[in-house]
N, C-alpha and C positions, 0 to 999 in steps of 0.2 A: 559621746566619747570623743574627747580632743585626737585631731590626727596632726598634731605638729610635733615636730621631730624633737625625740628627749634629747638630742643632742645638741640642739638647738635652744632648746630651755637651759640644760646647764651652763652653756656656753653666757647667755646673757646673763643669768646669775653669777658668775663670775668676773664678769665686766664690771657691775655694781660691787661686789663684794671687798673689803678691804683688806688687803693680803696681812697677813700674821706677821709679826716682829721674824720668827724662822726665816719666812719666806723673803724679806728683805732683805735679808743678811744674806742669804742665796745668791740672791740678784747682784749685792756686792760682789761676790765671792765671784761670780761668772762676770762681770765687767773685768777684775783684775786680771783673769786669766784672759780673757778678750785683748785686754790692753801689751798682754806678754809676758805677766808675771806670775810668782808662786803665791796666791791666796793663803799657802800654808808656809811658809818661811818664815822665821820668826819675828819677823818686823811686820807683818802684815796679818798675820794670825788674829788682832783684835782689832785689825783696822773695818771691817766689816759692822761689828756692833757699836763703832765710833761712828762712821757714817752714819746708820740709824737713828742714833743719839742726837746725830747732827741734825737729821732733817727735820726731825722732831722740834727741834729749836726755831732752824729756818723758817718749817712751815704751819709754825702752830694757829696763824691766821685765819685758816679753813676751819677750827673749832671757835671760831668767834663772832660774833654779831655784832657789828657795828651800831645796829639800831638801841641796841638793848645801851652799848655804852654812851649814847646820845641820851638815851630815852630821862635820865634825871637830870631835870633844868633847876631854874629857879626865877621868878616873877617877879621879885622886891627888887627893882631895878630902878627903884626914884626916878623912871624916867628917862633913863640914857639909852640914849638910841646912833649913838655914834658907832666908830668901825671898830670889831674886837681882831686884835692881827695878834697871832702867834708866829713868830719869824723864826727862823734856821733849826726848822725840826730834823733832825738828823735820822739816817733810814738807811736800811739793806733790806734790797731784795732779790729777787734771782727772776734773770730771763725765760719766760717759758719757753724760748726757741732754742738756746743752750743749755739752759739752767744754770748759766754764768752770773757773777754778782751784780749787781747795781746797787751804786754807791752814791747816796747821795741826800738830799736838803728839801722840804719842802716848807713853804712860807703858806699860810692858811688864812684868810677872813673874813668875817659874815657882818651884817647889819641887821642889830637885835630889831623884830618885831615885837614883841612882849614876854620874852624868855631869852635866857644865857644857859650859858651849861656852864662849866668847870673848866678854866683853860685843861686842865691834864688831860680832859677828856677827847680834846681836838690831836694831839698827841697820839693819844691811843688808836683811834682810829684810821691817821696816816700808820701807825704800826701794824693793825690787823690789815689791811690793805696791802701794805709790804711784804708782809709775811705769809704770802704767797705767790707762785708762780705769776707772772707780770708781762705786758709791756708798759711801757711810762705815760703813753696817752690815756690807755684803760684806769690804770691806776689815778691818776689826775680828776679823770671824770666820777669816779666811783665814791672818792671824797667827798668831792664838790656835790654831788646828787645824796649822799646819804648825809649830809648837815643841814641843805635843802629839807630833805624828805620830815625831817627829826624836829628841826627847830621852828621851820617855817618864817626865817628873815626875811628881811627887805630884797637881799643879797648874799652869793657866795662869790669868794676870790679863791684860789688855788692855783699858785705857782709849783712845779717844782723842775729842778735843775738837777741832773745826775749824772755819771760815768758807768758807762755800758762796759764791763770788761768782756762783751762778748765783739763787743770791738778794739778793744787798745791788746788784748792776747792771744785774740786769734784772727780771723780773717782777715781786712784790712791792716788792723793795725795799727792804728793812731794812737798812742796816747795824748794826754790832755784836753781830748774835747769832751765838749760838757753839750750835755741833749736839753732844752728848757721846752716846755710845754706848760700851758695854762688853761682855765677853764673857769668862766665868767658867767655867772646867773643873776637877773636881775637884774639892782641898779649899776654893780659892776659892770655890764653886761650893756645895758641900756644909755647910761648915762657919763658922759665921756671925763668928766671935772671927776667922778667919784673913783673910777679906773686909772685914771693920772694920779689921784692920793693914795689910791693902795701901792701903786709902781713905783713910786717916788718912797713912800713907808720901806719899802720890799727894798730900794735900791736897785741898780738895774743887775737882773738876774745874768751873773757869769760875762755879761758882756756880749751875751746871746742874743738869736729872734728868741720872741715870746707865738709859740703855735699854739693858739686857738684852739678847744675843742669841745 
């Protein structure tokens, strides 16, 4: 006979468990009043099941497999083995430390080893990545390691450049600075002529350092 506490089992069941559209809109409904307002006044009455709606949008990323949209390539490649760059993929994602926006660009590249995939495909995957809770270095590397993992290139390049609105509208306070991070596998990574051609492709990112990760 188990002696651990049922209080204790439900409690971890509920950690795991995904709370119910109801219970979101709860949670809404008690941040408004947290904040100092009336939940039920009539400007805010439906703003609860619009948050939800919202985040559903935000965060639809966490129901998506990046591998699965890598996973259909294609081999009839005559041959080409040079650099495939998709440049100024545009992105929103939200800080996991605020859950503030970030806004911003990322530039992609790999070196076919004997398969391509779809440009849209490189796209989607900076989106499922986006569309979830974040920081910009994480997200960077997550890219880069899952077209790695998928395609199995010579090379990956992943620049991207963003604005943290959990900087320029709250704490400090800056606006217009832009955060650039990169992440280099392979010959990118190895080989200094081939890294100069992706940068020089790319342009120099915002006018920023490029951090390594």
């Amino acid at each position: 006979m188990s002696t651990r506490d049922p209080l204790t089992l439900v409690t971890n069941r509920d950690v795991t468990r995904k709370p119910s559209r109801e219970e979101a809109e709860d949670a809404v409904r008690t941040l408004l009043r947290w904040a100092g307002d009336d939940p039920g006044r009539e400007g805010l009455q439906d703003t609860p099941g619009r948050v939800v709606r919202s985040f559903e949008e935000f965060f639809w990323g966490y129901e998506a497999d990046p591998v699965d949209i890598l996973a259909r390539t294609f081999e009839e490649t005559d041959g080409y083995d040079e650099m495939v760059l998709l440049r100024d993929i545009r992105f929103e994602s939200h800080c996991e430390h605020h859950m503030a926006p970030i806004i911003g660009r990322a530039h992609v590249a790999y070196l076919p080893s004997h398969r391509v995939v779809g440009i849209s495909k490189l796209a989607r995957v900076v989106e499922v990545y986006a569309r979830r809770l974040q920081i910009q270095e994480k997200m960077t590397a997550q890219i880069a390691n899952a077209i790695d993992q998928v395609l199995e290139p010579d090379g990956v390049a992943v620049v991207i450049e963003a604005a943290h609105q959990c900087m320029t509208t709250r704490g400090v306070h800056k606006p217009g600075v832009v955060m650039v991070t990169s992440r280099m596998l392979g010959a990118f990574r190895e080989n200094p002529a081939t890294r100069r051609e992706f940068l020089a492709m790319v342009g120099n990112p915002s006018g920023g350092e490029v951090h390594f990760v």
